[in-house]
C-alpha positions as CSV (number, residue, x, y, z in Angstrom):
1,X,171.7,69.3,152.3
2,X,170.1,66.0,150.7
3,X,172.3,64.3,148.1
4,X,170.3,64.0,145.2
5,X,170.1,60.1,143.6
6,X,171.1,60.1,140.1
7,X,168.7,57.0,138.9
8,X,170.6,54.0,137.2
9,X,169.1,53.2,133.5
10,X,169.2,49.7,133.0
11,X,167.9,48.3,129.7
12,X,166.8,44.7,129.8
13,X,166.9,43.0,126.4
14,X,164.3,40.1,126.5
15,X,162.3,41.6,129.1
16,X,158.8,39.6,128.5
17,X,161.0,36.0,129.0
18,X,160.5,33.8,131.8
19,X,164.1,35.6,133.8
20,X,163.4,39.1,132.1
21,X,160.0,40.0,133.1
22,X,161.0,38.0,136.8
23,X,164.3,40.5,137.1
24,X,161.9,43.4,135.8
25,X,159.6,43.3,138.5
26,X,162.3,42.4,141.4
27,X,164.3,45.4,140.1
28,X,161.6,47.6,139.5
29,X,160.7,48.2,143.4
30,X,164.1,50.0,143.9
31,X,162.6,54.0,142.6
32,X,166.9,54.8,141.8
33,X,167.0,52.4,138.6
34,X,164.9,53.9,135.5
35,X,164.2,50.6,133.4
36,X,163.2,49.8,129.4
37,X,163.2,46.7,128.3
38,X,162.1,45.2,125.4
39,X,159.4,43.0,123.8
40,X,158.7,41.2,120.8
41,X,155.4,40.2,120.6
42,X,154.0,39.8,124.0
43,X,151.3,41.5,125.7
44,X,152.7,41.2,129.1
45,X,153.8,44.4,130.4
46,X,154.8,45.6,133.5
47,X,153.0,49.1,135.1
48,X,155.1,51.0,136.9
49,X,156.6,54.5,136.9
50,X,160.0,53.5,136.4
51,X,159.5,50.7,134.0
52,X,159.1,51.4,130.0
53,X,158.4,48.9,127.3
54,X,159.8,48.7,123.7
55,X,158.4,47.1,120.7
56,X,162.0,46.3,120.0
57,X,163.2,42.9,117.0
58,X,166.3,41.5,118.2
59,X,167.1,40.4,114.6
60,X,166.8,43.5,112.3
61,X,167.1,46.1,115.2
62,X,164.3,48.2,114.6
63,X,163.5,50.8,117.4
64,X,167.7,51.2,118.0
65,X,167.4,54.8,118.2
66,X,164.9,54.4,121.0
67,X,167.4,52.5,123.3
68,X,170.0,54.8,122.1
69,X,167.6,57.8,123.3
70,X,167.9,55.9,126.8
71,X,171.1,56.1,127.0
72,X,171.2,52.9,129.6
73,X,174.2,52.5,132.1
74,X,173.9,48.3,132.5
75,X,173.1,46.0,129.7
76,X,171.2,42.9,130.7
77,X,171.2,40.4,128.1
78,X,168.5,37.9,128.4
79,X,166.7,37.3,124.9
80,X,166.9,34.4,123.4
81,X,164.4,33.4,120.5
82,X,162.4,30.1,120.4
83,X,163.3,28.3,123.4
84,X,163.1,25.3,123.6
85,X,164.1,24.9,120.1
86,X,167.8,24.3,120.0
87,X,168.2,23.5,116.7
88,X,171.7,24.2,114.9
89,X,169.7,27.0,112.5
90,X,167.7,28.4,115.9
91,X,171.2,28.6,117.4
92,X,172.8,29.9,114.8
93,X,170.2,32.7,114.2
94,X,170.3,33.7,118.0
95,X,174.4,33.9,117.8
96,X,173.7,36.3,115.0
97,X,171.9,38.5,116.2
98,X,173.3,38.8,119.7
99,X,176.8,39.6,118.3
100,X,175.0,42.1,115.7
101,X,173.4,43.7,118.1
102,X,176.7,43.9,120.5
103,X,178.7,45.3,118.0
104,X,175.6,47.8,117.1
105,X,175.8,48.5,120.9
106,X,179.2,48.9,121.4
107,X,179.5,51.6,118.3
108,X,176.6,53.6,119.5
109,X,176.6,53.8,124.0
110,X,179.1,53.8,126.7
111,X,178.0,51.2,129.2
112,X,179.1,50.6,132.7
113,X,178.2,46.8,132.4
114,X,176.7,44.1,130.4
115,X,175.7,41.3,132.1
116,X,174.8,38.3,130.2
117,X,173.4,35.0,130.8
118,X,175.0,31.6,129.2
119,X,173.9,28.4,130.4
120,X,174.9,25.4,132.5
121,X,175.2,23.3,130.0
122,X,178.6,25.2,129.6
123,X,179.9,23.2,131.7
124,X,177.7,20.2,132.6
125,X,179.0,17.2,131.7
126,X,175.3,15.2,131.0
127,X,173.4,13.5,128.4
128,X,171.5,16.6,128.1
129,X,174.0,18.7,127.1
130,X,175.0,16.7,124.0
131,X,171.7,17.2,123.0
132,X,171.7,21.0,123.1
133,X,175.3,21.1,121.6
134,X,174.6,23.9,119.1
135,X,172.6,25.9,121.7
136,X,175.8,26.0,124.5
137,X,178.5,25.9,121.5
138,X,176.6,28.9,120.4
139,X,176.4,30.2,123.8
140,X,180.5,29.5,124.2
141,X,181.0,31.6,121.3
142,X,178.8,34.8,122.4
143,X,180.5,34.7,125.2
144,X,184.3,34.9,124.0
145,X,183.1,37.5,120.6
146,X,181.6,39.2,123.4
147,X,184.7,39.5,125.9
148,X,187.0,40.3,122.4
149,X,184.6,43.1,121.7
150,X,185.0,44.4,124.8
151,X,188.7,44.0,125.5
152,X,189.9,47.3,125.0
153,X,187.1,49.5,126.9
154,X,186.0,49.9,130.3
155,X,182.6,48.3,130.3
156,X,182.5,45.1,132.7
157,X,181.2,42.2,131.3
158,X,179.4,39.5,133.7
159,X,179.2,36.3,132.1
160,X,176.5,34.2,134.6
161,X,174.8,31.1,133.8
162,X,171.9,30.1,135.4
163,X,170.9,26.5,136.8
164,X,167.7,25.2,136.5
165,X,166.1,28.1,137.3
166,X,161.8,27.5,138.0
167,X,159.0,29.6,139.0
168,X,156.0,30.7,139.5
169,X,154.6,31.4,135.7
170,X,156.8,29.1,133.9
């Protein structure tokens, strides 16, 4: 008797970005993961069967009961609005919204994982980091509202930060 696959929902929030749409179309080859992600104004969009789009703001939410529909098991966490503006108000409206949004998460699914991405600059000790200080303190402070959210359930948080990451399209 065949064991039937029991496909994987992953929702990718920020899934038109440089990492998103990249991790989108790298995931989307494996038929066992069903995949939404989300899009803010972008009319780059990824065709195949297992990949959905969603007109989806990060900052008021709209379309929530869409992701609840989906019911995802993993939570990837790449949206970050108006890179490369790293401006204390930028930062301080992308904390904002990311925590909003967690919190929104956390009442509302049961996830198996969110995985996250920080930045380098967490801990890279370089000129360029001093001038991005409200981006990574902002960063720094998702991350430990995100792990206190989290403490008490059973949903694995993956903190990662990416390096100088380049490609094609970028």
């Amino acid at each position: 008797m065949k064991k039937k696959i029991i496909p994987k929902k992953v929702l990718v929030v920020g899934g038109t970005g440089f990492i998103g749409k990249n991790f989108i179309k790298y995931l989307s080859n494996y038929k066992n993961y069903q995949i939404l992600y989300t899009f803010r104004n972008s009319n780059i969009h990824i065709k195949k069967k297992n990949v959905k789009a969603l007109k989806f703001n990060y900052f008021d939410n709209k379309n929530f009961n869409k992701i609840i529909k989906f019911n995802p098991d993993y939570l990837f966490l790449f949206a970050w609005s108006g890179i490369p503006n790293f401006t204390k108000k930028n930062s301080q409206l992308n904390y904002t919204s990311t925590i909003r949004f967690i919190k929104k998460i956390k009442k509302t699914l049961s996830l198996k994982s969110i995985i996250y991405t920080g930045t380098c600059w967490e801990i890279l000790k370089t000129k360029q980091n001093k001038k991005n200080i409200f981006f990574v303190k902002s960063k720094i402070k998702i991350k430990n509202k995100l792990f206190k959210i989290f403490k008490k359930t059973s949903t694995n948080i993956i903190w990662t930060r990416l390096f100088y990451v380049y490609g094609e399209e970028q």
